[in-house]
Every structure is written in C-alpha cells, then in structure tokens.
N, CA, C and O atoms as a DFTB+ gen file, in Angstrom:
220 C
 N C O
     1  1       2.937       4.063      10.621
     2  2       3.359       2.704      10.329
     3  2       2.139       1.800      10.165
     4  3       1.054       2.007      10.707
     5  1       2.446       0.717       9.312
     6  2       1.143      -0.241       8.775
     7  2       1.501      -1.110       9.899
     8  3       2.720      -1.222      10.031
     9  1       0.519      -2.008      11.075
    10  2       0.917      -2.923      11.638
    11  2      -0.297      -3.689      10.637
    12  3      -1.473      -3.486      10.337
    13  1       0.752      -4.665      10.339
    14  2       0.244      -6.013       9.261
    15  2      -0.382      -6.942      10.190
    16  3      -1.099      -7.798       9.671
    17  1      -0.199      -6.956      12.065
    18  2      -0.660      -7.739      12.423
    19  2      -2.138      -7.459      13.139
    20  3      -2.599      -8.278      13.932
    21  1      -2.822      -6.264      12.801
    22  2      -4.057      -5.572      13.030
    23  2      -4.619      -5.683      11.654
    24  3      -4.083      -5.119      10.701
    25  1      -5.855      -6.514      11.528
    26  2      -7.040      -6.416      10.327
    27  2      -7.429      -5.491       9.791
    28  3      -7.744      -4.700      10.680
    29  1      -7.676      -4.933       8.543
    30  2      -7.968      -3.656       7.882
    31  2      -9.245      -3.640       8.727
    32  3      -9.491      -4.569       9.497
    33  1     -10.232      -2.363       8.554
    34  2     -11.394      -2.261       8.772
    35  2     -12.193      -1.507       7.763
    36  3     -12.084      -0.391       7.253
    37  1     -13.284      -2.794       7.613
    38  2     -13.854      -2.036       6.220
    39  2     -14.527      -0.597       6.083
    40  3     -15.254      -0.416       7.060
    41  1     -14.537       0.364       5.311
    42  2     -15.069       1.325       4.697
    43  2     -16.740       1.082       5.802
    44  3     -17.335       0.074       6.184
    45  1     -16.935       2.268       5.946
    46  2     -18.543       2.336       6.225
    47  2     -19.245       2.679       5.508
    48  3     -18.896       3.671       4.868
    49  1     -20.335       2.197       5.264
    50  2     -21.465       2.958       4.243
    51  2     -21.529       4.457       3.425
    52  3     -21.794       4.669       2.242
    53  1     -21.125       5.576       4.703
    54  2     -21.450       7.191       4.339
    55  2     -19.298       7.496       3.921
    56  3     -18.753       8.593       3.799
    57  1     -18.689       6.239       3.823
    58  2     -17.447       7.032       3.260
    59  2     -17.067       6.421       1.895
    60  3     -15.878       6.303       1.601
    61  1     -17.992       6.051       1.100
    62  2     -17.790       5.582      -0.339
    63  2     -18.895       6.377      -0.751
    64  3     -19.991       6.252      -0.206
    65  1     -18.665       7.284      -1.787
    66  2     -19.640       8.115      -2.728
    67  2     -19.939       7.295      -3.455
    68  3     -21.146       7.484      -3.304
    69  1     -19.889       6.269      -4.359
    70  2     -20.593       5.871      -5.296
    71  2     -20.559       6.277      -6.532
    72  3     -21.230       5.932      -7.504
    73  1     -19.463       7.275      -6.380
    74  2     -19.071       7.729      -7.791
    75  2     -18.012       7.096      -8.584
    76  3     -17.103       7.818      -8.993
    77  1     -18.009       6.104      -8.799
    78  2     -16.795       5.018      -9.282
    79  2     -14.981       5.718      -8.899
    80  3     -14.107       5.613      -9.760
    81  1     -14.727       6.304      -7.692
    82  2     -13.844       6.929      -7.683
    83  2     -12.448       5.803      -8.081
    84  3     -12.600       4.614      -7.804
    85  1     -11.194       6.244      -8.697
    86  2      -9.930       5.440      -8.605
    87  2      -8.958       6.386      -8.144
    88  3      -8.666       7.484      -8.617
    89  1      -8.391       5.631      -6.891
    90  2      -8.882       4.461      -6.483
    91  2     -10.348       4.577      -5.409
    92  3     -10.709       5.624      -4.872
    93  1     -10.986       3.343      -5.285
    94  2     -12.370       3.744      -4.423
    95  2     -11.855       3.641      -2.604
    96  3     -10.659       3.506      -2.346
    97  1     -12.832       3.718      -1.547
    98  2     -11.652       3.528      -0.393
    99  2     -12.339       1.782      -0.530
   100  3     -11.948       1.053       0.381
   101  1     -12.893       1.394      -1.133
   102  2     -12.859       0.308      -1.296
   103  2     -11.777      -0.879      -1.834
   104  3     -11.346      -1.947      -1.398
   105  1     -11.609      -0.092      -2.978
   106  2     -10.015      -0.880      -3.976
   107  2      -9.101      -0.436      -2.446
   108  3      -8.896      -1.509      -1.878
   109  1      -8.557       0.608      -1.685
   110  2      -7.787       0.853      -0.778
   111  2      -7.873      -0.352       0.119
   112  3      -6.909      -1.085       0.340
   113  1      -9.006      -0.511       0.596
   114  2      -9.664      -1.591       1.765
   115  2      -8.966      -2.767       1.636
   116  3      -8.095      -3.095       2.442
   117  1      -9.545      -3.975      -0.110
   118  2      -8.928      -5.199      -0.105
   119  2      -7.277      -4.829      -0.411
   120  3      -6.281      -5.485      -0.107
   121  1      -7.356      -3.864      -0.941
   122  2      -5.238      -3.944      -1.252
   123  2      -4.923      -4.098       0.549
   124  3      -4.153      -4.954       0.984
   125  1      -5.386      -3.484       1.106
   126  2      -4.743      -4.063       2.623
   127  2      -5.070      -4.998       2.871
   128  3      -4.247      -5.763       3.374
   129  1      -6.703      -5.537       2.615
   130  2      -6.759      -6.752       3.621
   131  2      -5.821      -7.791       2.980
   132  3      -5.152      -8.530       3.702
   133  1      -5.748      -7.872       1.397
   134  2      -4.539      -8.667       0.563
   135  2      -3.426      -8.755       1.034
   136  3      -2.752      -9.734       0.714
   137  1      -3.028      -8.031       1.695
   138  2      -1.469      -7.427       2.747
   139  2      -1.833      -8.171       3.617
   140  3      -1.041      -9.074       3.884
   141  1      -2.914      -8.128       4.271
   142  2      -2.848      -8.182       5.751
   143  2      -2.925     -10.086       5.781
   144  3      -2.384     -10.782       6.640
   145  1      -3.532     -10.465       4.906
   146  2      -3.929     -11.862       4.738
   147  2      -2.581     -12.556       4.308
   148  3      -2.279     -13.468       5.077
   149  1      -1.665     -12.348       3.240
   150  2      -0.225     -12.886       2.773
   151  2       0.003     -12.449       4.195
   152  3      -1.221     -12.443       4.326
   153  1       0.337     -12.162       5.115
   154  2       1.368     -11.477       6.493
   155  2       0.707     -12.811       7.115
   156  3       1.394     -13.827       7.221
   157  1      -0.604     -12.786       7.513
   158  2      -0.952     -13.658       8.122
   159  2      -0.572     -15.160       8.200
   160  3      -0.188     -15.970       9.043
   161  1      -0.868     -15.110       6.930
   162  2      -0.259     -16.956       6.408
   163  2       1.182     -16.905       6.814
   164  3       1.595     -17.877       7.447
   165  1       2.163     -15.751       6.507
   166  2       3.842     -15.789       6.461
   167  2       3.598     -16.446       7.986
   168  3       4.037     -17.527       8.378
   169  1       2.876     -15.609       8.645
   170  2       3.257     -15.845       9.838
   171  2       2.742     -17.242      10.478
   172  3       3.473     -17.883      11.233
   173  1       1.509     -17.654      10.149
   174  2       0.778     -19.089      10.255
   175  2       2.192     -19.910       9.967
   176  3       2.972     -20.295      10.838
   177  1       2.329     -20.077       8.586
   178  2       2.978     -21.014       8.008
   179  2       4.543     -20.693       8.258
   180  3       5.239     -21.254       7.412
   181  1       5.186     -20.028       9.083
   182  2       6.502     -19.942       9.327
   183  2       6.369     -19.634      10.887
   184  3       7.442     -19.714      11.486
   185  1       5.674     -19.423      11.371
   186  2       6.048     -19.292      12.808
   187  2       6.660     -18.230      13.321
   188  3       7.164     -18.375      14.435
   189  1       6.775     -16.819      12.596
   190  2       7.755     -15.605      12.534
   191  2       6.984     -14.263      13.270
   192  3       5.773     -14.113      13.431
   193  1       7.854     -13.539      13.578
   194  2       6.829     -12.624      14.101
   195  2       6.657     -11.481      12.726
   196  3       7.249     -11.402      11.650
   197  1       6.024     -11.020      13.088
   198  2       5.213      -9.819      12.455
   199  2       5.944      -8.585      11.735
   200  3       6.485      -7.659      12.340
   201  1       5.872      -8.721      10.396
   202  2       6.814      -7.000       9.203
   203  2       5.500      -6.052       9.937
   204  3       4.282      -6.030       9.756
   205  1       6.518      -5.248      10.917
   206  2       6.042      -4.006      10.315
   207  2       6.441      -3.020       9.894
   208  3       7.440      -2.433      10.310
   209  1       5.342      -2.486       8.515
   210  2       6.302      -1.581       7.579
   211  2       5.779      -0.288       7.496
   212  3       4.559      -0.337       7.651
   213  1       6.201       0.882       7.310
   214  2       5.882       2.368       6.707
   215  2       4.759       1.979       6.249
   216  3       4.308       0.849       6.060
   217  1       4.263       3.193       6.054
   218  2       2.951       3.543       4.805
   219  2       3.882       4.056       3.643
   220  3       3.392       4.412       2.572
C-alpha cells in the first residue's frame, strides 16, 4: 500500500544509471512526490484524513 501521508524518498546517487532509462527511478520519484504533494494540500486545505491507496 502507498501511504500518501509519508514523503517519497529521493533516488540515491548509485540507483540511477544514467542511461536515459523510461521510465528513470527518477520520472518514478516526482510522479510520487506529485501524489504525495496534491494529498498534502487535500488534506491542508480540507482538513481530511489521509487516501490510502494500493500500488
């Protein structure tokens, strides 16, 4: 399960090859933190508790 209310954590240095992979675990990285940031605000700006959803 994705908890939306735990921050992605970025990629480390030795787990991106550099080989323009698609997707990179980079493109993976912001598509969550993008998730994780809309969840955040829902929840800022509504006062609601926390989706959590499947992978």
């Amino acid at each position: 399960m994705l908890n939306t209310n735990k921050k992605p954590v970025a990629p480390t240095e030795d787990e991106c090859c550099n080989n323009a992979c698609d997707p990179c675990v980079w493109d993976n990285y912001y598509a969550k933190l993008k998730t994780w940031r809309k969840e955040q605000n829902r929840i800022r700006d509504h006062k609601i508790a926390p989706i959590t959803q499947q992978k």
